[in-house]
C-alpha positions, 0 to 999 in steps of 0.5 A, a space after each residue: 500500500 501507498 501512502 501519501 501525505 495530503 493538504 486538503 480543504 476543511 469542506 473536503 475534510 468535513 466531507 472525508 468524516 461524514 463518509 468516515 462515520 457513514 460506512 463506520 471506517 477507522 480512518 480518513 484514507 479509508 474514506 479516501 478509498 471509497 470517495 475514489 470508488 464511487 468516482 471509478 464506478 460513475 465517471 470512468 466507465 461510462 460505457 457501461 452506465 445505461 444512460 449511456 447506452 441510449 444516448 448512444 442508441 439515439 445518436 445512431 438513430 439520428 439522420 445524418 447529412 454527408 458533406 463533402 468538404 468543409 465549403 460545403 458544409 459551411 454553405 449549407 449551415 450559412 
């Protein structure tokens, strides 16, 4: 395991005890841990989130225009 020495805010610090005294951790780099898996499981996956998906879905149903050059794109959105 790693350690590190942090400097953080006192709301970041606030937010670390509350997390700490929810899932009953002993310390802060506990807390830490899970702050990060949260972050892991919501924002670096996202191509598992079904939210995702159907965007994905709609934006594969959309209509789309096939341009051929920039000029052409540039004369018909002016």
């Amino acid at each position: 395991m790693v350690q590190a020495l942090v400097e953080i805010d006192e709301n970041t610090n606030r937010v670390l005890n509350v997390v700490k005294a929810k899932y009953g951790l002993k310390d802060k780099g506990e807390a830490i841990q899970i702050v990060v898996g949260k972050y892991i499981e919501e924002e670096n996956e996202p191509e598992l989130r079904p939210e995702y998906l159907e965007k994905l879905q709609k934006i594969r149903k959309g209509k789309y225009i096939k341009f051929s050059s920039i000029k052409t794109l540039r004369k018909a959105t002016s």
